[in-house]
C-alpha positions in Angstrom: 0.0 0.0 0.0 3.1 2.5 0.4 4.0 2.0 -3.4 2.5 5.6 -4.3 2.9 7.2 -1.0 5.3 10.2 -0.7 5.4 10.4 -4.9 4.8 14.1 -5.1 6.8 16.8 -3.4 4.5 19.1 -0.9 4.5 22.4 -3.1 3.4 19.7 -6.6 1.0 18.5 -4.0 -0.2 21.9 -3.2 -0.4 23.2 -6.8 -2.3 20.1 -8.0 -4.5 20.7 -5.3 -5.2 24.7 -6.4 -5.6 23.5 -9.6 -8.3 20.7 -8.5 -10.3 23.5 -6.6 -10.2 26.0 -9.8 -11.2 23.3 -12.1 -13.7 22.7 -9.6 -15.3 25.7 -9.7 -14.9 26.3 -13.4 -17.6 23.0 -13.6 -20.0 24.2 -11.0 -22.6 24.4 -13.3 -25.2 25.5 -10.3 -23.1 28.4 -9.2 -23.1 29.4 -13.2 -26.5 29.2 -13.4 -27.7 31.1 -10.4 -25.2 33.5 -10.4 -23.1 34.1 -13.7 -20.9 37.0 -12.0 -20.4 35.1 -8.9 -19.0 32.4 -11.0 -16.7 34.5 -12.5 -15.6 36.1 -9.7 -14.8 32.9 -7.9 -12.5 31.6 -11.1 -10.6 34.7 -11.0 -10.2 35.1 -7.4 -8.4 31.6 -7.0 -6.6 32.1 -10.5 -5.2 35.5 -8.5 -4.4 33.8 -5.8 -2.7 30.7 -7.5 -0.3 33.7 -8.9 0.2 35.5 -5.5 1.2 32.5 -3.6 4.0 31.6 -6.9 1.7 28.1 -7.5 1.3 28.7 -11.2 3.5 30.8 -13.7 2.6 33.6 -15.8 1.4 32.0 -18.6 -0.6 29.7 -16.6 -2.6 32.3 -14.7 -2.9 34.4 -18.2 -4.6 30.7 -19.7 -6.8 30.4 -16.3 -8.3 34.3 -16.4 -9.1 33.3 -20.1 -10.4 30.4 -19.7 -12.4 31.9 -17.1 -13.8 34.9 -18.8 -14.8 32.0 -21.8 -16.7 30.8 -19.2 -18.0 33.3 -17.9 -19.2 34.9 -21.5 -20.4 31.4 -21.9 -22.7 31.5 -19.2 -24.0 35.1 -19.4 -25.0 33.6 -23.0 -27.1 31.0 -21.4 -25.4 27.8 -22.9 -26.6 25.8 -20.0 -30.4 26.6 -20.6 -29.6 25.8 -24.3 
């Protein structure tokens, strides 16, 4: 049972953990519904914070506001009603 135990180092832990949360939140499809802007807010908050704590690179944060804002035009558009 200890074959995979101690595999990652605790800051790739960490990260893979912030990234679980964002991707999280980016399908939360009742959050997007209810509340478009809160939805938004919430992807961009933890992409900002991903950046302030040095979890993800430049490049990475620039691809997770974008991919947020997508979303976030995405849901203002209705696609889940659709």
């Amino acid at each position: 049972m200890n074959a995979f135990k101690d595999l990652l180092t605790p800051a790739q832990e960490i990260r893979l953990r912030a990234l679980d949360a964002w991707h999280r939140a980016l399908e939360n499809r009742q959050l997007r519904m209810d509340c478009p802007d809160a939805y938004h807010d919430e992807l961009i908050r933890q992409s900002d914070e991903m950046d302030r704590l040095g979890i993800v690179s430049w490049t990475e944060w620039r691809d997770l506001r974008r991919e947020g804002d997508e979303a976030y035009l995405r849901a203002v558009a209705g696609e889940d009603y659709h």
